[in-house]
C-alpha positions in Angstrom: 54.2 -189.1 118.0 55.2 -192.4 117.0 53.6 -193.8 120.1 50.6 -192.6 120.1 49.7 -193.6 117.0 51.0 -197.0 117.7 48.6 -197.2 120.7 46.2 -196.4 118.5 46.6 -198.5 115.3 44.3 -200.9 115.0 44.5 -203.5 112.0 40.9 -204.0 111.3 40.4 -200.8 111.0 43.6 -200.3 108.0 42.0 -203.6 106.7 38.9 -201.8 106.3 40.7 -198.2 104.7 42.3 -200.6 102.4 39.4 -202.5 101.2 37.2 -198.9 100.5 40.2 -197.2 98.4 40.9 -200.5 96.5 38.0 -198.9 93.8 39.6 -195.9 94.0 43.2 -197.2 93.7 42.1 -199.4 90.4 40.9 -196.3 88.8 44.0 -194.4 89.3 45.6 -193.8 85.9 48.2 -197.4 85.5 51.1 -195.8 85.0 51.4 -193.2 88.0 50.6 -197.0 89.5 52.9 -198.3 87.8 55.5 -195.5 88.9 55.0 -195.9 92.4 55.0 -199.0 92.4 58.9 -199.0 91.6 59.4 -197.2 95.2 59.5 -198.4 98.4 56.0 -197.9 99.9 54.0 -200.4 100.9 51.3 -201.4 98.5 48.6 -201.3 101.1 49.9 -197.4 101.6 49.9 -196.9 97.8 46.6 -198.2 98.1 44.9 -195.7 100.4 47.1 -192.8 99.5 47.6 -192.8 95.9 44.1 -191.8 94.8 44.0 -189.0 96.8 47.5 -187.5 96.2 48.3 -188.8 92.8 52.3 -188.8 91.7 52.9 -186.1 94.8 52.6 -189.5 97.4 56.7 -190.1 96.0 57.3 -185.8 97.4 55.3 -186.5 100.6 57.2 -189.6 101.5 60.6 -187.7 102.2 58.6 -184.8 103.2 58.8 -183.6 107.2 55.2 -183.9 108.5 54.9 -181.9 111.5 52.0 -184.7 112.7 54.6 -187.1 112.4 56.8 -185.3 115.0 58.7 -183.4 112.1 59.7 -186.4 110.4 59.4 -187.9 107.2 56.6 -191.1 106.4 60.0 -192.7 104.8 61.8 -192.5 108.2 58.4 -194.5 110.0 58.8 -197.0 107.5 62.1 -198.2 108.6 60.4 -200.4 111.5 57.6 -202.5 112.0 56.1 -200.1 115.0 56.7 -197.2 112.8 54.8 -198.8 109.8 52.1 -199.3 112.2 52.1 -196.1 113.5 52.2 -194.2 110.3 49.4 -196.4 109.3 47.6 -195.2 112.3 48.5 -191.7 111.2 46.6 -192.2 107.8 44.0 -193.4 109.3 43.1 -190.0 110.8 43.8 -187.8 107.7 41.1 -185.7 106.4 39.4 -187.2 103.9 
């Protein structure tokens, strides 16, 4: 899975994600922000995600997503490519 969403990814198009849900984001109540921003995920992740699926974006990250190939969003954040490509996965979530 991880390479087709890398073939995929496009940055202007994250750039753009993360630019609508910054609103969003800044509404979300400061300290859920403020708890996950203590983890590991990427702010620009946090970003996009967090308004959506509140305090359960900590659960999901170590959660196996079968549209991640059965693994978990933590494990594609380990590289680069896989940062990409999990980017490109978010990207096509229902919204």
């Amino acid at each position: 899975m991880r390479e087709t969403y890398l073939k995929e990814f496009k940055p202007e198009s994250w750039v753009n994600m993360v630019q609508i849900y910054q609103e969003r984001y800044d509404q979300v109540d400061p300290a859920i922000r403020a708890k996950v921003a203590k983890s590991k995920i990427p702010k620009e992740i946090q970003i996009v995600l967090l308004p959506d699926m509140g305090e359960y974006l900590l659960t999901w990250m170590d959660k196996k997503v079968p549209a991640l190939g059965h693994e978990t969003p933590s494990d594609y954040l380990k590289s680069e490519e896989g940062t990409k490509a999990l980017k490109a996965a978010i990207l096509r979530m229902p919204r």
